[in-house]
C-alpha positions as YAML, in Angstrom:
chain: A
units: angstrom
residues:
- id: 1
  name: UNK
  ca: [89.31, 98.18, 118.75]
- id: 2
  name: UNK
  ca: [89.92, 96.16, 115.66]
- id: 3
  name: UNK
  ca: [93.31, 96.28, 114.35]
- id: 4
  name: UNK
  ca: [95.02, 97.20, 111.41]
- id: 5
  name: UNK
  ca: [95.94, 94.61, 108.41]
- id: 6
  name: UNK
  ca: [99.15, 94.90, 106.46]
- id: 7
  name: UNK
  ca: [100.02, 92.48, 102.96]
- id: 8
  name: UNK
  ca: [103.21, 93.18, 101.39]
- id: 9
  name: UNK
  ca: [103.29, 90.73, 98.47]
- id: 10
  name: UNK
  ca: [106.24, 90.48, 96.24]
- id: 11
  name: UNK
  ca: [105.93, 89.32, 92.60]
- id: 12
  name: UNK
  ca: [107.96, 88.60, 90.82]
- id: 13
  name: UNK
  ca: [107.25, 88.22, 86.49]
- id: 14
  name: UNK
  ca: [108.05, 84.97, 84.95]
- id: 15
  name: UNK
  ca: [110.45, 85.27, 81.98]
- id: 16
  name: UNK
  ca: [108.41, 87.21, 78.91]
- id: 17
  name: UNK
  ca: [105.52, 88.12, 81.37]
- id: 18
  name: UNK
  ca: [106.74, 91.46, 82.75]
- id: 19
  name: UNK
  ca: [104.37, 94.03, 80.52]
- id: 20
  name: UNK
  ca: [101.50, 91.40, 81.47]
- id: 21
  name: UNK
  ca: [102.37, 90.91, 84.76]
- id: 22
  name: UNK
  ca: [102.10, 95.15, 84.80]
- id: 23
  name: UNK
  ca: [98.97, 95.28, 83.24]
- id: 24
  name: UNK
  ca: [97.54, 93.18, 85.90]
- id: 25
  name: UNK
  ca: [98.52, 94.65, 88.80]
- id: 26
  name: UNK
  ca: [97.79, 98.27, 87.00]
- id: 27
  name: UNK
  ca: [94.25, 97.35, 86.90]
- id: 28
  name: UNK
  ca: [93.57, 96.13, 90.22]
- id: 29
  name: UNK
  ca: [94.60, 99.88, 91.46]
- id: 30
  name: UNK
  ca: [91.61, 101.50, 91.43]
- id: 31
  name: UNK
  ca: [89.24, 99.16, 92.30]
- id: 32
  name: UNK
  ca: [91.17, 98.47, 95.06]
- id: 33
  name: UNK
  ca: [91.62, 101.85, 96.57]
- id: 34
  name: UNK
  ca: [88.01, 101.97, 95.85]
- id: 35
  name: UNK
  ca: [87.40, 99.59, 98.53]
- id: 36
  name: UNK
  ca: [85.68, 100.51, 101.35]
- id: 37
  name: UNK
  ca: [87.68, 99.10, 103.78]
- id: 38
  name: UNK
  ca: [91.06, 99.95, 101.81]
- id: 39
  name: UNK
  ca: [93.55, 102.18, 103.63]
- id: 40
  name: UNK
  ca: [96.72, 102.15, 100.80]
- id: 41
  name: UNK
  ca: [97.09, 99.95, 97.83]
- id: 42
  name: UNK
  ca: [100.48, 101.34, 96.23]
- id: 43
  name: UNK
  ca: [102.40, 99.03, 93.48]
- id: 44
  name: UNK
  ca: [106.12, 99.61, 93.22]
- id: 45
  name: UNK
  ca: [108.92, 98.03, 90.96]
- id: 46
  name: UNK
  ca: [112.49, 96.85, 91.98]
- id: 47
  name: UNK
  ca: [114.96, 99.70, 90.88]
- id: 48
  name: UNK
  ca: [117.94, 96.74, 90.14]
- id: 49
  name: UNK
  ca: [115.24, 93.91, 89.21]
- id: 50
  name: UNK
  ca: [112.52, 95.57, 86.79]
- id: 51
  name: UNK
  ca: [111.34, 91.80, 86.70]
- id: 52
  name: UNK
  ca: [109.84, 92.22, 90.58]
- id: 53
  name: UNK
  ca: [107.16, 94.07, 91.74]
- id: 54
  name: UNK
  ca: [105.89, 94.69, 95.32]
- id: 55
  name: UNK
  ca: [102.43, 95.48, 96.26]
- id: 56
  name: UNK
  ca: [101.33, 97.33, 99.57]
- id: 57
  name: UNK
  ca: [98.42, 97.08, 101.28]
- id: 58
  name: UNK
  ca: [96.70, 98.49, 104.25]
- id: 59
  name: UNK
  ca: [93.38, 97.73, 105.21]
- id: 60
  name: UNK
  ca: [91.07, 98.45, 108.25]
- id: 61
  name: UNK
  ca: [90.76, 95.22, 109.67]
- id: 62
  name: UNK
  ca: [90.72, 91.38, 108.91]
- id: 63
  name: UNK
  ca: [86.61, 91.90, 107.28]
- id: 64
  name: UNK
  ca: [88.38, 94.65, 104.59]
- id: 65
  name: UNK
  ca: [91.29, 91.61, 103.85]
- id: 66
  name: UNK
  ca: [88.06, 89.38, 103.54]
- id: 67
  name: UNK
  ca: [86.03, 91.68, 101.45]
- id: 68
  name: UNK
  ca: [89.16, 92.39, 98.76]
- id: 69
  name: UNK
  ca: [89.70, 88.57, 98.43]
- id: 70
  name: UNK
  ca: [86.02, 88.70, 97.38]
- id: 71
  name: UNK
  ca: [85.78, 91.33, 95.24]
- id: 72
  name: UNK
  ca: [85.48, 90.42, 91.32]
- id: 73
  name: UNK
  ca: [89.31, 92.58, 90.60]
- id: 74
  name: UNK
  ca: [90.89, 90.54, 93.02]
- id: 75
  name: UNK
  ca: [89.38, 87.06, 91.84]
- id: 76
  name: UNK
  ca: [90.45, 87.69, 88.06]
- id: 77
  name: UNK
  ca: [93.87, 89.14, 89.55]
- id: 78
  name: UNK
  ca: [93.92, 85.48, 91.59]
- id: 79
  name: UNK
  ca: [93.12, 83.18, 88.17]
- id: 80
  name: UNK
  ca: [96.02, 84.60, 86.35]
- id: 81
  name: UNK
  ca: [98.93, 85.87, 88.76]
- id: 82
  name: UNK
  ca: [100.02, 82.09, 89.03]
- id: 83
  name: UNK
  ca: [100.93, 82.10, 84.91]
- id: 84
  name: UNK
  ca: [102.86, 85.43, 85.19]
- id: 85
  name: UNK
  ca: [104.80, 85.60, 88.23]
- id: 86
  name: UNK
  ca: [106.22, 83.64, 91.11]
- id: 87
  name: UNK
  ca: [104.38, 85.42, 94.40]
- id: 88
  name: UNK
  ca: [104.98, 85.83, 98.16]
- id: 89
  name: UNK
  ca: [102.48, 87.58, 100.29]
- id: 90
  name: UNK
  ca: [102.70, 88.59, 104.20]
- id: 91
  name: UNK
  ca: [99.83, 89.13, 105.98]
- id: 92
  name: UNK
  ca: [101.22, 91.33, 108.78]
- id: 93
  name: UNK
  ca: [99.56, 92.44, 112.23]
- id: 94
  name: UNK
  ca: [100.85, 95.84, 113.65]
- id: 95
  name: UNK
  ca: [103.33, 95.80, 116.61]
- id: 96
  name: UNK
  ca: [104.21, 98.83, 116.25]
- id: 97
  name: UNK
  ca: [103.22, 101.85, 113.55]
- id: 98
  name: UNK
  ca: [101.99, 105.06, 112.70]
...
């Protein structure tokens, strides 16, 4: 059995870039949870830092993580994040979750 892939990146928007920034991440949502191999892709926002943003993922396996890094969405989403926002991503195996 193949196991499970977590990414919990955190973003946070350079100064000015917080409405672009949004408008990015907004519109890799549905492609996303399109995906075939897409479990959860939910986008939250920092309650005391509106600047940061964190995006969690959950796919199927390592192929799904693959196939989203491929995917058209996630190559535009790759050419721009580095102008808007300062990012740290976790790739995360399960030890143990539900």
């Amino acid at each position: 059995m193949t196991a499970n892939v977590k990414i919990v990146a955190v973003l946070t928007a350079r100064e000015g870039a917080v409405e672009r920034l949004r408008s990015l991440l907004d519109a890799m949502l549905a492609p996303s949870r399109a995906e075939a191999g897409n479990l959860r892709y939910d986008l939250w926002q920092d309650q005391g830092e509106p600047r940061r943003f964190v995006l969690n993922e959950l796919y199927v396996d390592a192929a799904a993580v693959a196939a989203h890094r491929a995917t058209p969405h996630f190559q535009t989403y790759l050419a721009q994040i580095g102008g808007l926002a300062e990012r740290s991503a976790f790739v995360l195996d399960p030890v143990s979750a539900t």
